[in-house]
N, C-alpha and C positions, 0 to 999 in steps of 0.2 A: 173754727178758730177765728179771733176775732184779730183783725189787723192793726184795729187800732189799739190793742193792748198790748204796747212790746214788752212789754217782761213774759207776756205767753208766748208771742212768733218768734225771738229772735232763738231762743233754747230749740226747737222745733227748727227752726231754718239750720243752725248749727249744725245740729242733728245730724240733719239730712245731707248737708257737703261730706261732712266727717264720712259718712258711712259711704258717699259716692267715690271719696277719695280712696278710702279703702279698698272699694271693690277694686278701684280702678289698681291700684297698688296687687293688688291678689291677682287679677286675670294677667300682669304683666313682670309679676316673679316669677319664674320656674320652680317647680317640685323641687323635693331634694333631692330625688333620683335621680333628677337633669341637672345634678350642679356644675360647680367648675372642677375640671379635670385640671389638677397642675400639669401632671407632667405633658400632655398637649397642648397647653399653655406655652410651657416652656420649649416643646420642639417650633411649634408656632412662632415662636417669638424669635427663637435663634432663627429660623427655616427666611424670614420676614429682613431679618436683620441679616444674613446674606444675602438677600435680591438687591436689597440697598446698597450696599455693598460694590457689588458686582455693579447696578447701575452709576455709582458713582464713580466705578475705576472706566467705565463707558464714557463718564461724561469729561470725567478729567483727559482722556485720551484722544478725542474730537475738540476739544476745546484747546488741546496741545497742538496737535497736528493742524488747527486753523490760525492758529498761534505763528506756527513756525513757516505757514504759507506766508502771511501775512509778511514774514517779514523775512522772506525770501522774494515776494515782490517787489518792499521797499526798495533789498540791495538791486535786485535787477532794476529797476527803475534810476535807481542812482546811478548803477555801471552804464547804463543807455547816457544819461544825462550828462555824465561827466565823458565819455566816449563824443560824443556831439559837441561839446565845447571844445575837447582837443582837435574833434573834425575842423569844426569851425576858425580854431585857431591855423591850422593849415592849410585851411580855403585863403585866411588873410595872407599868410605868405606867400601863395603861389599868384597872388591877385598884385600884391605888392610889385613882386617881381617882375610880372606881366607889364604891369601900367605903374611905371612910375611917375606920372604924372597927378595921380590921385592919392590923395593920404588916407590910409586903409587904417591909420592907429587911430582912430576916431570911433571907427566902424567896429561897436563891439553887441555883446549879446548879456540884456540882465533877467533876473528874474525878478517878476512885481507879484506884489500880494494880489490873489484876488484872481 
């Protein structure tokens, strides 16, 4: 075959994909004997579609339960925080009491960003 005559190679190269793609398309269909079975299809697909299922009621339920830690923390954090200022407010009184000579209502506690 001559190369430099494309109206002879390009038909011939054509050819030849065409027929590799075929084969390729044949060794990678199944027989008909090997078809699709619907109804294992369909137990499959239901069987698939409760794992999902069931992983999702898993995940919804750790992500609850880290949920409700979370913010069973917060309050305990809070109830510490606010326990500590009312401490705090009673250390001034008893301190008051003690030493009247110092002015304790100056003497307070803030909270700053950061």
């Amino acid at each position: 075959m001559d190369i430099r005559n494309t109206s002879s190679f390009l038909p011939a190269f054509n050819a030849a994909s065409a027929s590799v793609a075929t084969q390729n398309r044949l060794k990678h269909t199944p027989p008909a004997d090997e078809g699709f079975n619907l109804k294992e299809a369909i137990e499959g697909g239901k069987a698939y579609q409760e794992m999902q299922d069931q992983r999702h009621a898993e995940f919804r339920k750790i992500w609850g339960d880290n949920i409700q830690n979370m913010y069973k923390l917060a309050r305990s954090a809070e109830d510490h925080l606010s326990k500590g200022f009312q401490g705090f407010e009673a250390f001034k009184e008893k301190q008051a009491a003690r030493h009247t000579d110092i002015d304790i209502n100056s003497l307070d506690v803030a909270l700053v960003d950061g």
